[in-house]
N, C-alpha and C positions, 0 to 999 in steps of 0.2 A: 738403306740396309734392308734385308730380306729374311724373313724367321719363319722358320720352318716348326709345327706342332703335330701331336695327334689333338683330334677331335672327338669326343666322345662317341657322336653318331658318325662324322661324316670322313674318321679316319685321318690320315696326313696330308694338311694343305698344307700353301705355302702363300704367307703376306708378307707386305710390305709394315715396319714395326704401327704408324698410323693405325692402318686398319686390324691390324693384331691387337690395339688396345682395348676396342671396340669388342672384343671377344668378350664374352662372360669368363671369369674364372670356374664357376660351376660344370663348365664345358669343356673345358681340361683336364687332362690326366697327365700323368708321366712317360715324357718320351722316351723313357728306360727306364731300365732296375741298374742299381750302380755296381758296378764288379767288385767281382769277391773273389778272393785268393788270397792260398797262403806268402803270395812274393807281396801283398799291397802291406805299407807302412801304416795305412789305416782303412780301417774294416770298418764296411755298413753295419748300420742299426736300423731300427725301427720304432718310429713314437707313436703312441697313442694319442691321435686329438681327435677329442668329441667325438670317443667311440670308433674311430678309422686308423689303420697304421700308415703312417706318413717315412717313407725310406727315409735315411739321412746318409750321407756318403762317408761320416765319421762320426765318432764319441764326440769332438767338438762341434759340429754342425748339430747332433742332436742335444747337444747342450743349450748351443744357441738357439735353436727353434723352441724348448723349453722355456727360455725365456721370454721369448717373444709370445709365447701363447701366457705366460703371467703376466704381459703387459696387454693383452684385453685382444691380441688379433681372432679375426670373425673365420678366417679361409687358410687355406696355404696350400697350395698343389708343389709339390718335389720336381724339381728336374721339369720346369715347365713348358721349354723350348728350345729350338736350339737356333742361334745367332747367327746367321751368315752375314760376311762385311757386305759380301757383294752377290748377285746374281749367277756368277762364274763359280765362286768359290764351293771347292765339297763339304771341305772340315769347316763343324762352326763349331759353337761358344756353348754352353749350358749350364746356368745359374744354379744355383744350390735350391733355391724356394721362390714362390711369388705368394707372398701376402696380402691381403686384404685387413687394412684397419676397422674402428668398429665408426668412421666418418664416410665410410665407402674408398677412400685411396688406395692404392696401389702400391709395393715394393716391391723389388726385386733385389732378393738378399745373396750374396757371395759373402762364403766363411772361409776363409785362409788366414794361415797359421803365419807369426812372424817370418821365419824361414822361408817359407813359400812366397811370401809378397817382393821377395826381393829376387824371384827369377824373373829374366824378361817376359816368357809366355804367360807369367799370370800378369802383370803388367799390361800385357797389350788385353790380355781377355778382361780387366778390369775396365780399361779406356774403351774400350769398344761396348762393353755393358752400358757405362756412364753414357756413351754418348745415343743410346738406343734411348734411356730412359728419357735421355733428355726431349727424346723426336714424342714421346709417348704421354710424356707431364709426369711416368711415374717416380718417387723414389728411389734411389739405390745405394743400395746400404750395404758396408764391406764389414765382415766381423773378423775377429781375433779371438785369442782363446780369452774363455769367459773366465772370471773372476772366479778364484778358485772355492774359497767363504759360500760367495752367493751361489755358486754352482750347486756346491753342498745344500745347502737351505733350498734351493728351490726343487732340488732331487726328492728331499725331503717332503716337502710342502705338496709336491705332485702324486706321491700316492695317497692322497685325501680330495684330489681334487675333483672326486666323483661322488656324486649328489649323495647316495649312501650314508656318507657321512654327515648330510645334513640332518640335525631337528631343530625346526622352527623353534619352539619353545626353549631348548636350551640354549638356540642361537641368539635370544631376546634377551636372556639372564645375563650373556659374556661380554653383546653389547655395552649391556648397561653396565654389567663391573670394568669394562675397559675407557667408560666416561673419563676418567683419567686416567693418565698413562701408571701403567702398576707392572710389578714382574708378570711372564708367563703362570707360575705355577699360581700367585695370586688372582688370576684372573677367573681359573681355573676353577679354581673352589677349594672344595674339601680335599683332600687327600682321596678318602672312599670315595668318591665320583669323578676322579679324573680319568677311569674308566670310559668314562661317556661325554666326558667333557670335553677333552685333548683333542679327538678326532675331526670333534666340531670345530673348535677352535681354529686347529690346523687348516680346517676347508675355507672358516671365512679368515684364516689370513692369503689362504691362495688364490680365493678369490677379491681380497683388498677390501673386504669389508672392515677386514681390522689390519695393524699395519705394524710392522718391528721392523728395525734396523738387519739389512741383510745383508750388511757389509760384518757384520759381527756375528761369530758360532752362535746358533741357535741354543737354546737351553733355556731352563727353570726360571733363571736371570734375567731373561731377555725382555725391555720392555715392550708393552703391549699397547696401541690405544688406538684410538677410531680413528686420528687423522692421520695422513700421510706424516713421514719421517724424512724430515732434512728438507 
């Protein structure tokens, strides 16, 4: 197989997927920006990670990369390449993301919608991903639409997820009252200081210092404690 990229310096080669692996992610960009019109069934967005906007090609794609950035990923470049079967071939393939774990690994993520998975063309561009990742050692990961609850909650949970919100001190106090697992609002404290408390709260559950069921509506109720859930 044969994948075609831009290079940050050195503009659009063309390798073999092997030596495509070998590539730094850092060194990447996006081999387009995704179309926009008013005929597409789903319209680009754009997320904020670590301070950069990262295109998504729909509301569901930038859902699922939301997520994926609350499960701890280090990188992510959009639209990182594009897939040729063969040598001969014009039209190739171009994945939704390529991510970076925080172990150093590798994914390459496609988000397709029930609907969608069941046409032949995303079918073959699925098979054809799978068997690159396979030639590469990296993961490849097909998503679905996200869970509706947790989608909410981590929408949620993401505008806090910038340092702003942090203070040490009051994050040492929520710690320590979430030693066992108690309501949200109990965690909290007083009433007159969830002013200043909530925001912090909200950051270290985004960043999994503290932990609550996100399969359930977030609220006042919701229990709160230092280790992981379920």
């Amino acid at each position: 197989m044969q994948v075609s990229f831009v290079h940050v310096r050195d503009g659009v080669q063309r390798h073999g997927m092997r030596d495509f692996a070998a590539v730094a992610v850092s060194d990447l960009v996006p081999v387009r920006v995704p179309p926009n019109s008013h005929y597409q069934s789903a319209r680009p967005t754009w997320y904020c990670f670590e301070g950069e906007f990262v295109s998504t090609r729909s509301r569901m794609a930038e859902a699922q990369l939301r997520d994926l950035h609350f499960q701890g990923i280090e990188a992510v470049v959009a639209e990182p390449f594009v897939l040729h079967r063969n040598e001969r071939t014009r039209k190739g393939r171009t994945p939704d993301f390529l991510v970076v774990w925080p172990d150093g690994g590798s994914a390459v993520v496609d988000v397709v919608s029930s609907r969608r998975a069941r046409q032949r063309a995303v079918q073959e561009h699925i098979e054809l991903m799978r068997r690159a990742c396979e030639e590469t050692g990296w993961d490849y990961l097909v998503l679905g639409e996200p869970d509706v609850v947790r989608n909410r909650n981590l929408k949620w949970l993401a505008d806090y997820r910038a340092v702003d919100f942090f203070d040490e001190d009051i994050a040492e106090l929520l710690l320590a009252a979430a030693t066992n697992p108690s309501p949200l609002f109990e965690v909290a404290g007083d009433d007159s200081t969830h002013w200043c408390t909530l925001p912090v709260l909200f950051h270290l559950l985004w960043q999994r210092m503290l932990h609550t069921d996100l399969a359930r509506p977030l609220n006042e109720r919701s229990v709160v404690c230092r280790e992981p859930v379920g």
